[in-house]
C-alpha positions in Angstrom: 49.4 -48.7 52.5 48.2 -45.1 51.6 50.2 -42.5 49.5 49.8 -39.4 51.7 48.3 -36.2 49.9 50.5 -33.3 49.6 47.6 -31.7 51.4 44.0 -32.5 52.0 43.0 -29.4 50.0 45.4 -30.4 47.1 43.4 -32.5 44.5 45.3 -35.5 43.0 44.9 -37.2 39.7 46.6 -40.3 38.4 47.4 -40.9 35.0 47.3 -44.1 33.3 48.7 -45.6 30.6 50.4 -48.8 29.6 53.4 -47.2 29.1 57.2 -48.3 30.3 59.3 -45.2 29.5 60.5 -46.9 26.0 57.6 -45.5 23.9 58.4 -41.5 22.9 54.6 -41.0 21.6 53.5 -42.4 25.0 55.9 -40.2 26.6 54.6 -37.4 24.8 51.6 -37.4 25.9 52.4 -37.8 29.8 54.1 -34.8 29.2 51.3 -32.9 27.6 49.0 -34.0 30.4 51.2 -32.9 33.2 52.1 -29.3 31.7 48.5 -28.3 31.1 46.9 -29.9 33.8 49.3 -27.9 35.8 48.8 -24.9 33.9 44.6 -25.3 34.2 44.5 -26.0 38.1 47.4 -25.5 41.2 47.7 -26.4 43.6 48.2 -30.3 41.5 49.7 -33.4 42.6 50.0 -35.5 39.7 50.5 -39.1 40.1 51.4 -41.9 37.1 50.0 -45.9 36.8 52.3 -47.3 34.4 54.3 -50.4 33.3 57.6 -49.7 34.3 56.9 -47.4 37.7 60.7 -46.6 38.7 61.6 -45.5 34.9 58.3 -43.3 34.1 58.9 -41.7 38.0 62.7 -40.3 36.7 61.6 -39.1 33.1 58.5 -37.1 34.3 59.3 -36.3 37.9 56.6 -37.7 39.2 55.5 -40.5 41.7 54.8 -43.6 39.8 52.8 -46.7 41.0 52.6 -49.8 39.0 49.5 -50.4 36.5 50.0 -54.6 36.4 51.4 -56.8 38.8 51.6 -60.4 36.2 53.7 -60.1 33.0 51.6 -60.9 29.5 53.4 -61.4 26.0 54.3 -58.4 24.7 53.0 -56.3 27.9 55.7 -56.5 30.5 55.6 -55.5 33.8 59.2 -54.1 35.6 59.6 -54.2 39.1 62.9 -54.2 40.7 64.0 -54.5 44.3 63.9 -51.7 46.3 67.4 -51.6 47.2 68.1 -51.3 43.5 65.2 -48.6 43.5 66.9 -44.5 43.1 62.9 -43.2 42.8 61.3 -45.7 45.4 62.0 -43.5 48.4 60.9 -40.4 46.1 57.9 -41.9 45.1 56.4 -42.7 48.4 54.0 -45.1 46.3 53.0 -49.1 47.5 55.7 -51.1 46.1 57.8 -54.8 46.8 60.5 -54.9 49.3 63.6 -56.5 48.2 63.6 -59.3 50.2 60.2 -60.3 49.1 60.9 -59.6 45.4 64.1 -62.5 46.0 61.5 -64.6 47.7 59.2 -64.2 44.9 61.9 -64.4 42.0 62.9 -67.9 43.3 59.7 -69.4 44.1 58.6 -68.4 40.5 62.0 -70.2 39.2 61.3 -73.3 40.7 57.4 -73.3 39.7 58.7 -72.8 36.0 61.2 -75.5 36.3 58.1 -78.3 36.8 55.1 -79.1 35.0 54.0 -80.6 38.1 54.1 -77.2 39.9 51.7 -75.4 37.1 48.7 -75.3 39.7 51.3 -73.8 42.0 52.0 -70.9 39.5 48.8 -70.4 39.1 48.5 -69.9 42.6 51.7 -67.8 43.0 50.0 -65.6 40.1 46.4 -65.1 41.7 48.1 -64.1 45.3 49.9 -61.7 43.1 47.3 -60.0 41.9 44.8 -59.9 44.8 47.8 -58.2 46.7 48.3 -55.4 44.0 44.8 -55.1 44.1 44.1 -54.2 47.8 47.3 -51.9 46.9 45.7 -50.3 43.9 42.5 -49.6 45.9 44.1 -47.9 48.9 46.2 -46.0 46.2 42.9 -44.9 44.7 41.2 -43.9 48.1 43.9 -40.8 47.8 43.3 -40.0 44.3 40.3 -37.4 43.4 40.8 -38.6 39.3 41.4 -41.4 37.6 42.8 -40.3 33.9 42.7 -43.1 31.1 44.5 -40.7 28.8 45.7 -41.2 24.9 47.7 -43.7 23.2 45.6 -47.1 22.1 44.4 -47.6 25.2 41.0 -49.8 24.0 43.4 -52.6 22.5 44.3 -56.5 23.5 46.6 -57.3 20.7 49.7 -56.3 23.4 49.2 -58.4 26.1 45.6 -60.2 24.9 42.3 -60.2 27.4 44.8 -60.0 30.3 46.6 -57.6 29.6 45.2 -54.1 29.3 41.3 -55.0 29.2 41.8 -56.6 32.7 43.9 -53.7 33.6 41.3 -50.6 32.4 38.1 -53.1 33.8 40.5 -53.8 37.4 41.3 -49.9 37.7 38.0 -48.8 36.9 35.9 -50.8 39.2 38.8 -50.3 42.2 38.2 -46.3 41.7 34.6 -46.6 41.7 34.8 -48.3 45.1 37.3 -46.0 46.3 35.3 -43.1 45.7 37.8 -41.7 42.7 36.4 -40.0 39.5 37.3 -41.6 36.0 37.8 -39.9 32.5 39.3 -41.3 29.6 40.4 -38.1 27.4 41.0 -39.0 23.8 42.0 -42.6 23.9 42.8 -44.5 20.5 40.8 -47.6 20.0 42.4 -50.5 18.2 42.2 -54.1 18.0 39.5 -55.5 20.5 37.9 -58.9 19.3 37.2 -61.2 22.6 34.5 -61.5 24.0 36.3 -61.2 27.2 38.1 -58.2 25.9 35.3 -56.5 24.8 33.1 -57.0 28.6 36.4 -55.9 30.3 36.3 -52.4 28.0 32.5 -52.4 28.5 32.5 -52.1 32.2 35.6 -50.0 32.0 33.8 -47.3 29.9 30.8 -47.8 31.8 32.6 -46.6 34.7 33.8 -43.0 33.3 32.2 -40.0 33.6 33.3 -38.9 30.7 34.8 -40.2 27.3 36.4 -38.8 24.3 38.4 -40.3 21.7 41.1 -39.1 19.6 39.5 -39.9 15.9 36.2 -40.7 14.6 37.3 -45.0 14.1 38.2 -45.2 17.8 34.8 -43.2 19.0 32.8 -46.0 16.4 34.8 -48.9 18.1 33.6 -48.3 21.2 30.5 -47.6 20.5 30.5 -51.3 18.9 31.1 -52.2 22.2 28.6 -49.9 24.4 26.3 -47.7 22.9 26.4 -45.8 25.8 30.2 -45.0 25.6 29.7 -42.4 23.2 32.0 -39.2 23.7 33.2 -36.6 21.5 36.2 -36.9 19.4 39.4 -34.9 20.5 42.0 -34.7 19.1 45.2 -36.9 20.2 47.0 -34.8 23.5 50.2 -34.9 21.9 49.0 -31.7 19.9 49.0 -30.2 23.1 52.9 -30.5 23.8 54.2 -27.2 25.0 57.8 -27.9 23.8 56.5 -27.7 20.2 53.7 -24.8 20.7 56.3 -22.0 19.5 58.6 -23.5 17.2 59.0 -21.9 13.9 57.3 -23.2 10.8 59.6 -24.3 8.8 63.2 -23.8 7.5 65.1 -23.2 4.1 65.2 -26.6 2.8 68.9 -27.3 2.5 71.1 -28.7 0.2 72.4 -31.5 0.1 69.0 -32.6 1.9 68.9 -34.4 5.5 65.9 -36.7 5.8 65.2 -39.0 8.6 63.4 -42.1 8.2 61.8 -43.9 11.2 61.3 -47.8 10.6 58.6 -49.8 12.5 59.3 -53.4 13.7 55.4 -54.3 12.3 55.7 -57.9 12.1 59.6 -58.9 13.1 59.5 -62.1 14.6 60.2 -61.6 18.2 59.5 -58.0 18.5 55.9 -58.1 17.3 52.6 -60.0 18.6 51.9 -61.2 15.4 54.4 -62.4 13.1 55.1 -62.6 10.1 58.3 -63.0 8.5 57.4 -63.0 4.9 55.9 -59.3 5.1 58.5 -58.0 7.4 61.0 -58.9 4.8 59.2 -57.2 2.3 58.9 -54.6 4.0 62.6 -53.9 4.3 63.5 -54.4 0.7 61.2 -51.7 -0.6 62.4 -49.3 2.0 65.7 -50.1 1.9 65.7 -49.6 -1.7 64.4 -46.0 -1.1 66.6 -44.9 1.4 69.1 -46.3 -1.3 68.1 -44.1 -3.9 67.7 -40.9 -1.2 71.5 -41.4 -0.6 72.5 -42.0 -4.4 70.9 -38.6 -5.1 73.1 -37.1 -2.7 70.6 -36.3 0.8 72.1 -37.8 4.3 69.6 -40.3 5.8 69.7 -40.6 9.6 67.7 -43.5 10.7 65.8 -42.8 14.2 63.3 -44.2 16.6 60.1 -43.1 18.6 59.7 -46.3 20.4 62.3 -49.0 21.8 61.9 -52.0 19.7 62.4 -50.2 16.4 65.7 -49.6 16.8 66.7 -53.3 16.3 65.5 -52.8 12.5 68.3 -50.7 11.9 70.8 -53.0 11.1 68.0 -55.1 9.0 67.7 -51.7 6.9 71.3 -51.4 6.4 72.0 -54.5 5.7 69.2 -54.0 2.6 70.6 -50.8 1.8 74.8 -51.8 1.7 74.9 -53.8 -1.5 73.3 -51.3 -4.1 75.0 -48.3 -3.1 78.7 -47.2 -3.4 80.8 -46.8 -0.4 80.8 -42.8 -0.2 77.4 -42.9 -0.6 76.7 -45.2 2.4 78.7 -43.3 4.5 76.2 -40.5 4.6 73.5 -42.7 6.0 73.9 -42.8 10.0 71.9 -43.0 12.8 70.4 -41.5 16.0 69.7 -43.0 19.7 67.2 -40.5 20.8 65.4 -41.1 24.7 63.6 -38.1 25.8 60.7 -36.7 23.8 62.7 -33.3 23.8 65.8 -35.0 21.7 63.6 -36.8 19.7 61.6 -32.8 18.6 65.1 -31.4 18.4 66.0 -34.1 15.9 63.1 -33.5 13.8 63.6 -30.3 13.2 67.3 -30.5 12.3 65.8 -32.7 9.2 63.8 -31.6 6.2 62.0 -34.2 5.4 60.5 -37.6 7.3 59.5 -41.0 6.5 57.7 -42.8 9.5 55.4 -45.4 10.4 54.6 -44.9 14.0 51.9 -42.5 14.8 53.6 -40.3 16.5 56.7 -40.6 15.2 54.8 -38.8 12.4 52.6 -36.4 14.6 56.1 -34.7 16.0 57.4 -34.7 12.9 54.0 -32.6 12.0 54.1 -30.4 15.2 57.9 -29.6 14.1 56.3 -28.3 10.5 58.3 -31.5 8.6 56.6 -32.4 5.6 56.6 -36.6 5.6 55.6 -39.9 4.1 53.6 -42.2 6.1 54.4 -46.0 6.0 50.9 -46.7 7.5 50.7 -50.2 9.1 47.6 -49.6 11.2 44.0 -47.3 10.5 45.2 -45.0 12.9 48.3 -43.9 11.0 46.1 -43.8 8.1 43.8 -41.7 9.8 45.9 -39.0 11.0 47.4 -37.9 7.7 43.6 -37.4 6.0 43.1 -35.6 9.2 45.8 -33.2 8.7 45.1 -33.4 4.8 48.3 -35.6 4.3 46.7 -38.9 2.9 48.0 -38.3 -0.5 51.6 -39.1 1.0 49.9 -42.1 3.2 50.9 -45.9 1.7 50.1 -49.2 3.5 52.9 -51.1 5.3 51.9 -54.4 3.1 51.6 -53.3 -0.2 53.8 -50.1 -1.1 56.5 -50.2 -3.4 59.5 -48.0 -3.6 58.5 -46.6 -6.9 55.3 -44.9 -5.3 57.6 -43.5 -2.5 60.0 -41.9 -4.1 57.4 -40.5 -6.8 55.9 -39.4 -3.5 58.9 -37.8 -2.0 59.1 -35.7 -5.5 55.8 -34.1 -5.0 56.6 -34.2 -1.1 59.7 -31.5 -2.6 57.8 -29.5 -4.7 55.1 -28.5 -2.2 57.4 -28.4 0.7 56.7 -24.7 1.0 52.9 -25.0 1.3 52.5 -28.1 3.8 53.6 -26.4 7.3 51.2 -23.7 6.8 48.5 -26.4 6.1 50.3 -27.9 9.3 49.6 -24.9 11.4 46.0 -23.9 10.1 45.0 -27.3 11.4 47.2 -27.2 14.4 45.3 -23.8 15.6 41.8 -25.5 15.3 43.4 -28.7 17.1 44.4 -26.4 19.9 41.3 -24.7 20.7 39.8 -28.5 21.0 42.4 -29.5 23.3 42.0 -26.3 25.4 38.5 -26.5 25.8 38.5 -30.5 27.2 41.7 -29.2 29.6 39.2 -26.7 31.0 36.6 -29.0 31.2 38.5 -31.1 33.5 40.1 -28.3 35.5 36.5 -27.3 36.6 35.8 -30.8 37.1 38.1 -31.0 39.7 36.7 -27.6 41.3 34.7 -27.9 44.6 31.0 -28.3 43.8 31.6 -29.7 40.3 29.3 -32.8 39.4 29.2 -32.9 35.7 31.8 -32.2 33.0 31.2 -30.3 29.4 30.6 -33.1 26.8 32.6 -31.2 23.7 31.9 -31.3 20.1 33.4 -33.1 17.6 36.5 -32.2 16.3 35.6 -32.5 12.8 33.4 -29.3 14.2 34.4 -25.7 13.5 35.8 -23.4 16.3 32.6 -21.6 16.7 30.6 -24.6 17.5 33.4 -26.0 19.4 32.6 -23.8 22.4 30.6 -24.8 25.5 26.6 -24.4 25.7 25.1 -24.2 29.0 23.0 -26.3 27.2 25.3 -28.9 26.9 26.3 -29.7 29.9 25.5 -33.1 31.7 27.3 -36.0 33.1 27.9 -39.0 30.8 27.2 -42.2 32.0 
């Protein structure tokens, strides 16, 4: 089955991204991608690959088709019949019928239920997956480009070697034999150790036309893998979100002060790939004791989340903070169920200061000109606040104490009037990047275009950001 064109002189581009509707950085980003490439080059249709097709389709309002068709730890794949389905019809995209999905649900029941029926699951499994994959490919045969865009997209810890290796290396080849173009723009490189893994990344990024990566780390990790994945580094698209482009800078800090603090599920057993109890718990006392001394000096904590399994750490917070606080005092701590990425900005900049782990989390707290204390649990987090000149309010997820942050949060208050200017200087410079890789691809997308722009670094300054005649080639 194809997915019909809007119109054969209408370009289509499909966005990917291992992404179920749950994650608000994610989210972010599809939204970033869909406004400007919209704003670069209409007549656009815009398609999405994700995890969770049905639920991406009705918070971007557009057709969604479904990146994996077998379920990993920690990388889940939701499919739902399609008399269930409100977007199916909308979408007009390859996808089960119900009466196949019942088939399918039961047969899998009754392999699970018998040891003796393994080689039938793996069976059930393979005919899965070659199905999805003639499906993918006559989805691609309608698509002119193939985005891999943001979020850590070069990463097996969610879902190991078969979940999102298998799924970039699966995509990639299926749009090369399709005839479809692939780009990966600004893609986060994180945990990538298997052989296996690392072959499936290889012959995706062989693949691409064109790479870039969102920091310096990611570029160097995937360079480990291929030296000829190299690519520039751009910055991550979530700079480019056009809900936060013309907010105002900052706000009288009030008093008594409202500061929202954003805790990460890193480690929890049973939310997190690897566990580990021990740390997790640590982790909770020290910040529970800081939100506990916040609310004794009088500021209102609201605890919110940028991505779904976070929010089960609330109560684990609470239940840290309760005992060495009064009553009255408690009271003022509450929290926030935020789903859309516009909440989640309007939020932020109700607060006036942040404490947050997930990267993100802490780059729309930035882009809402919030000064904030990173909890980092991962090099990227790390690497965004010395990016944006930050790293002096940075601490790691497995050794900080509540002592540093709240000697932290002190200096946080006494330079809260210089930090969104900082914010902003870095922001405009981040912009023009991001401009110049949307154009890039808008032109790429133009009749007669062969070859895209590779950009500079981003660690570059504006006037050797812009394009060279001389620079132009197609990377391979």
């Amino acid at each position: 089955m194809k997915v019909p064109r809007a119109s054969p002189s209408v370009s289509h581009v499909a966005l990917l991204t291992p992404y179920d509707g749950g994650n608000l950085g994610d989210a972010a980003i599809q939204e970033a991608l869909i406004s400007n490439f919209r704003r670069f080059h209409s007549p656009l249709q815009i398609s999405g690959i994700t995890l969770d097709p049905e639920r991406t389709a009705a918070l971007h309002s557009i057709p969604c088709y479904l990146l994996a068709i077998n379920s990993r730890p920690h990388y889940k794949v939701k499919t739902r019949p399609a008399a269930e389905s409100t977007d199916h019809a909308k979408t007009n995209l390859p996808d089960e019928t119900g009466s196949e999905v019942n088939f399918f649900s039961r047969l899998r029941r009754t392999a699970r239920s018998s040891a003796f029926l393994k080689p039938i699951r793996a069976l059930f499994r393979l005919a899965k997956e070659g199905r999805h994959v003639l499906q993918s490919y006559l989805l691609l045969r309608e698509v002119d480009l193939l985005v891999v865009a943001g979020g850590g997209q070069l990463d097996e810890e969610w879902g190991g070697i078969w979940g999102h290796p298998y799924a970039l290396m699966k995509w990639s080849v299926l749009a090369r034999l399709a005839g479809a173009k692939t780009v990966f723009l600004s893609v986060g490189s994180c945990r990538i150790e298997s052989r296996v893994s690392r072959k499936f990344v290889q012959m995706a990024l062989s693949f691409a036309l064109y790479r870039s990566y969102r920091d310096q780390g990611s570029r160097e990790i995937a360079l480990g893998i291929s030296p000829a994945a190299d690519g520039p580094v751009v910055p991550d698209l979530a700079f480019s979100l056009p809900s936060t482009r013309n907010e105002p800078l900052s706000e009288t800090i009030r008093k008594p002060l409202h500061v929202g603090v954003s805790p990460i599920a890193f480690s929890r057993p049973g939310l997190w790939p690897t566990e580990r109890a021990a740390a997790f718990e640590r982790y909770m006392t020290e910040l529970g004791a800081f939100v506990a001394w916040l609310l004794s000096r009088g500021a209102s904590v609201t605890l919110f989340s940028s991505s779904t399994p976070d929010e089960q750490t609330f109560k684990d917070l609470r239940d840290r903070v309760s005992p060495h606080i009064e009553k009255a005092a408690f009271a003022r701590l509450s929290s926030r169920d935020v789903s859309t990425v516009r909440e989640l900005v309007g939020l932020l900049q109700s607060m006036d200061f942040v404490v947050a782990s997930r990267l993100h989390g802490l780059l729309l707290s930035f882009l809402a000109a919030k000064p904030s204390l990173a909890i980092s649990y991962d090099r990227k987090v790390q690497r965004l606040m010395e990016d944006l000149d930050q790293a002096r309010y940075c601490f790691d997820i497995r050794s900080f104490t509540c002592r540093e942050l709240l000697e932290a949060f002190l200096d946080l208050q006494a330079k809260a009037d210089f930090i969104p200017q900082t914010l902003a200087d870095i922001r405009q410079r981040y912009d023009m990047l991001l401009e110049n890789q949307y154009r890039l691809v808008a032109e790429y997308l133009s009749p007669g275009s062969y070859g895209l722009h590779p950009l500079r670094s981003a660690a570059a300054s504006p006037a050797t950001a812009r394009r060279s005649d001389s620079d132009v080639r197609e990377i391979r």
